[in-house]
N, C-alpha and C positions, 0 to 999 in steps of 0.2 A: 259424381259421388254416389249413385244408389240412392237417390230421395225418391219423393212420391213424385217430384215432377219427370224423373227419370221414368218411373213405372209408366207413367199417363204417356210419355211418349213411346216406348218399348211395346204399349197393347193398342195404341192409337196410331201407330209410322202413317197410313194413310192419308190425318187429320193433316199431316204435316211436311211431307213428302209427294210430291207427282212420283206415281206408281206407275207401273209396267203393268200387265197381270198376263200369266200364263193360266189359263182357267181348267178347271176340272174336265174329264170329258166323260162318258159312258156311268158303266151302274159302281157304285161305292164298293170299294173291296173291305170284305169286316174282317176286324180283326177279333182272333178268338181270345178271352179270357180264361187266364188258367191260372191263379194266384197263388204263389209258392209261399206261404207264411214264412220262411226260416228266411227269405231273403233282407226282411225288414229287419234282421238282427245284426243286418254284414256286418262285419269289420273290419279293417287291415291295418299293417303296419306302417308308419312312416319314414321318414329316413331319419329320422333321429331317435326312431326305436320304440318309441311310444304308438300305443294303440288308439286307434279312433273309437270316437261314439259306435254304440246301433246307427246305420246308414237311416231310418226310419227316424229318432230323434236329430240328427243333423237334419235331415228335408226338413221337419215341422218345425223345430226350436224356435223359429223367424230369424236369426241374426243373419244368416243368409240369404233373406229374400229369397229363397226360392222359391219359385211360380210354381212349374210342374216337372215331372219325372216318369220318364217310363222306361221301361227294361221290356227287351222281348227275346225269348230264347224258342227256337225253333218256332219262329214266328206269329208264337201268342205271348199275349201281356203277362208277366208273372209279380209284375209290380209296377204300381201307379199312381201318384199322389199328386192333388192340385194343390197346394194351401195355399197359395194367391193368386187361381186363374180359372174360370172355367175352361170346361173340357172345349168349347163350341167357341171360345176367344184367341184370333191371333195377337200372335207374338214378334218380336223382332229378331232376328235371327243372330246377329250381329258376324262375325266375321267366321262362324258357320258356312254362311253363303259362299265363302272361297270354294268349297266344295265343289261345287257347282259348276267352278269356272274347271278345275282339276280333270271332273269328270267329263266334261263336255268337249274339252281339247282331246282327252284320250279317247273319245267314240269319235271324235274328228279324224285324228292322226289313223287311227284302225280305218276310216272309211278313203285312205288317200288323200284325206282333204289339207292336211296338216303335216310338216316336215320337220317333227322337233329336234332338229339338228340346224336348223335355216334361224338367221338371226332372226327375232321379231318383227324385224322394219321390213323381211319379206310377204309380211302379211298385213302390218300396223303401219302403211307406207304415208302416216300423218308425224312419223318419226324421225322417215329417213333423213339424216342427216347431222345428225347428233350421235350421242354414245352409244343411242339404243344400237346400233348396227353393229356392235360389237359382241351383243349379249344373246345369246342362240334364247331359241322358244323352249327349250329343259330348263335352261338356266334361270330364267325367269320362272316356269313351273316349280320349280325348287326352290326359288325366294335365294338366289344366288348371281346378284347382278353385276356384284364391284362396283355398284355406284350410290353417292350418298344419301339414301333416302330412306333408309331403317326409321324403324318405330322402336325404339328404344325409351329410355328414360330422359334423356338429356334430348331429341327431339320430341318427347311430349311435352315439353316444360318449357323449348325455344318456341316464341311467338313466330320466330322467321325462319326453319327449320323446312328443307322440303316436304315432310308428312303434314306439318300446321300450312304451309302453305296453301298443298294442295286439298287440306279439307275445307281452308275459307273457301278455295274457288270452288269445291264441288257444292257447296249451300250456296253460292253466287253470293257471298260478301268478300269485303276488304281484307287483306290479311292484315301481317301486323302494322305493316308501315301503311295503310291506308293505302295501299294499290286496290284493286280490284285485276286479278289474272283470270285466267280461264284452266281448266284443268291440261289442257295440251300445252300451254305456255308454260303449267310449270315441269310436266313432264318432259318436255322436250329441252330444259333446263340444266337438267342434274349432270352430275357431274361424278367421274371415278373417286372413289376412294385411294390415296394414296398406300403402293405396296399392294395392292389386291387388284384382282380381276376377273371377269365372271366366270364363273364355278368354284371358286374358294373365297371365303368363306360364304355358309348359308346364313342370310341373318332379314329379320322377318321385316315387308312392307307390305303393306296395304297399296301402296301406289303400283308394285308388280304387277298386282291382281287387276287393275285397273287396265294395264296396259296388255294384259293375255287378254279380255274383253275385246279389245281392238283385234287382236290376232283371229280371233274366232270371227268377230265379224267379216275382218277382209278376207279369211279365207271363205268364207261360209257366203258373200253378199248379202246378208240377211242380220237384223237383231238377233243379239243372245237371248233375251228371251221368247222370241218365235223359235230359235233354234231349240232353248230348253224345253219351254211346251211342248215342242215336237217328238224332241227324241225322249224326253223323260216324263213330264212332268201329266200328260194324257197319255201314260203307259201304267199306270199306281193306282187306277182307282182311288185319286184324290177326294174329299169331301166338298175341299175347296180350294178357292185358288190361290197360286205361290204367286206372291207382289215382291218386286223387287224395286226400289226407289231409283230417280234418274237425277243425270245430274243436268246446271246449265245446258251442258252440248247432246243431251237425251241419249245418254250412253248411259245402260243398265250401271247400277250402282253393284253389281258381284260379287263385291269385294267384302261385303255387309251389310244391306241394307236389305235381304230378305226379308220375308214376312209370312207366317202363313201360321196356322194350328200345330200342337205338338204331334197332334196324331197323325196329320199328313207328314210331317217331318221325317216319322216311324217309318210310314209308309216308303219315305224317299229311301232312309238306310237298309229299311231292308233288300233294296234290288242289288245288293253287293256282297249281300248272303249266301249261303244255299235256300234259305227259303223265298228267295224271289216270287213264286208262285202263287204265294199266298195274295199277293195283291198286283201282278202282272202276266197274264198272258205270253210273252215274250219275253227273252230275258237281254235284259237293256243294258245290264252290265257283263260283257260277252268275258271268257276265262282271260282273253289276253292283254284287255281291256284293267279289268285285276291285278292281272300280274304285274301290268306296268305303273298301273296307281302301288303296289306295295312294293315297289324293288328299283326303284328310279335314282332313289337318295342315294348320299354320299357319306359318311359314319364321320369323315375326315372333317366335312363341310359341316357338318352338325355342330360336334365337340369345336369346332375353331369357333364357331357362330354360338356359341356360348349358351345354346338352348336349354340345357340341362342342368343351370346353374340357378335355375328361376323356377316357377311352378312344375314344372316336368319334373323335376329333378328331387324338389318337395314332397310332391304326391305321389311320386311313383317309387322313390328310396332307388332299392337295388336294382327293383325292376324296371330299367332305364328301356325305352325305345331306342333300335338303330340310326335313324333318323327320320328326317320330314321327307314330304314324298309327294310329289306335286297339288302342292295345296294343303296336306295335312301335315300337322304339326308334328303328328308322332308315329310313327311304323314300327311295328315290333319283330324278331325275328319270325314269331308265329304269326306273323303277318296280321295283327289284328291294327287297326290305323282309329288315331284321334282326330278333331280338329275343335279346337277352342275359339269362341268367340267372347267382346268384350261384354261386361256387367256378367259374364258366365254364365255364358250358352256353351250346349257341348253337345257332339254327336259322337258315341262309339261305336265303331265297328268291327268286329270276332269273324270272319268266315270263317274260322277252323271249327269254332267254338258252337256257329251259329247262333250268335249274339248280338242284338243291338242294343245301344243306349241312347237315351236323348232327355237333354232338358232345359228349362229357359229358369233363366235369373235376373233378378235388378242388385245383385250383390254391391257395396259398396267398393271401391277399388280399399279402403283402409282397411275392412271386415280380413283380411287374413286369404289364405290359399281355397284354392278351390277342390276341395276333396271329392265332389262325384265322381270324378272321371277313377278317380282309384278306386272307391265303392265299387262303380260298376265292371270293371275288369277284375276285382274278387270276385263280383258273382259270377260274370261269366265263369270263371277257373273254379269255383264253389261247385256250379250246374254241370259244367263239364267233366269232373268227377266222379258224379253219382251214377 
């Protein structure tokens, strides 16, 4: 619900969670301040035609918990506001962190290492023998598995639901009937959806995410996050280090359970920019690499998966995304891609635009829609005009 005990755990995940950490490496990349005043004024339209607040009294008001906010256009800050967090405090990522997973299979696949056309179980072979075999490694990048383990409203509210299953087992308690499962017991569980099959329709799980973890480990023989320190995370001139929580079976938690500073966060979206530069040496996120994170979705899989009928579809009005797109939630035709996380965490990112956003929240789920992610794609299209 967005209480204080929520916060305590969202700037605490370490106090409470066995952490991963992928740690900082070499000298800190700064980012340059350039503060646009007209930004704190944004506004935009909704889908019901009414206009938002100033972007600037929505962040402070407090009804939304918002922690902190940064906007960065050709690679310096033009707007930044903490009112519930310091600048030098992690955060919880929340399902943010899918990103991660998105990105990491697509520098995979570009190095040979990964065949997203190969069911999962050719790489996650603690599956084989179940449904997964049926469900290729895009398909599940795409949150498109035909089988029943969505996160929707009626498995958030079932005690015995595969998404509530598998979160007792990933905290190592009991679920609802007093079992005690393990996270493979209950993945290796699920079961098709009747009338549906993988690649129609897209419809969002956390448990997916879980299981592209396994994919990258078995192809990679190594932890995801050694693999993500490696290829990403000591390429950003980090401040400091990205934690990611484990579960019973010490399998990165990917899925959500990130952690690190807003401004390292920055530092992550911008390597999918043009201004990569600004905080890596090398460029980590290679053009084809891109291409494939913004052109993988399916428009058909989207609209069936009923994405656009919820938040997307509130905050964005006319301006619908095409669809999701390995990992992220929303892909636009100019190719600019979202990904939302829960209590409303949000990362944007504009290559055309050369725009990032990012922000952390303890929002209450009954507080109402989450309008950043529309603020900050006005300014992108605001900055990009001038």
């Amino acid at each position: 619900m967005g209480g204080d005990h929520a916060l305590y755990y969202n700037t605490h995940l370490s106090e409470f969670q066995r952490m991963a950490i992928a740690p900082p490496v070499g000298q800190v990349s700064q980012l340059q301040r350039h503060p646009v005043p007209g930004v704190k004024s944004t506004t935009f339209v909704l889908r019901d035609g009414s206009r938002s607040r100033p972007l600037d009294e929505y962040v402070t008001n407090g009804k939304m918990r918002v922690q902190a906010v940064m906007i960065l256009h050709h690679g310096r800050v033009v707007y930044e506001a903490y009112p519930g967090l310091r600048p030098e405090q992690a955060h919880f990522w929340a399902s943010v962190t899918k990103s991660t997973v998105g990105l990491l299979a697509s520098i995979l696949e570009a190095e040979g290492m990964i065949d997203v056309n190969k069911p999962v179980t050719a790489y996650a072979k603690q599956l084989q023998g179940t449904h997964w075999d049926k469900v290729r490694v895009i398909d599940a990048l795409n949150m498109a598995v035909g089988l029943d383990i969505q996160e929707d409203l009626k498995a958030q509210t079932n005690p015995m639901s595969m998404f509530q299953r598998f979160g007792a087992a990933e905290l190592g308690v009991p679920n609802g009937n007093g079992v005690l499962e393990t996270p493979l017991e209950v993945l290796r569980s699920a079961e098709p959806i009747a009338g549906e099959a993988p690649g129609m329709p897209s419809r969002y799980s956390t448990l997916t995410t879980k299981v592209l973890v396994y994919v990258i480990e078995g192809a990679s023989g190594r932890t995801f996050t050694d693999m993500f320190a490696e290829k990403v995370w000591s390429k950003i001139g980090a401040r400091q280090s990205f934690m990611v929580g484990l579960g019973p079976d010490g399998v990165a938690g990917a899925y959500g359970l990130g952690y690190s500073t807003l401004e390292d966060l920055a530092r992550y979206a911008l390597i999918y920019t043009p201004s990569w530069k600004k905080v890596s040496k090398t460029q980590i996120v290679a053009p084809a690499v891109l291409k494939a994170l913004q052109t993988s979705g399916d428009s058909q899989a989207y609209k069936a998966g009923d994405w656009t009928r919820g938040w997307v579809g509130q905050v964005f009005g006319e301006d619908l995304p095409a669809f999701n797109s390995r990992q992220f939630d929303a892909v636009w035709a100019d190719g600019a891609m979202f990904k939302h996380g829960n209590l409303f965490q949000g990362m944007y990112i504009d290559p055309s635009r050369d725009l990032v956003g990012v922000f952390f929240s303890t929002t209450p789920m009954i507080a109402g829609d989450d309008l950043l992610p529309g603020y900050i794609r006005q300014v992108a299209k605001n900055l990009a005009s001038k």
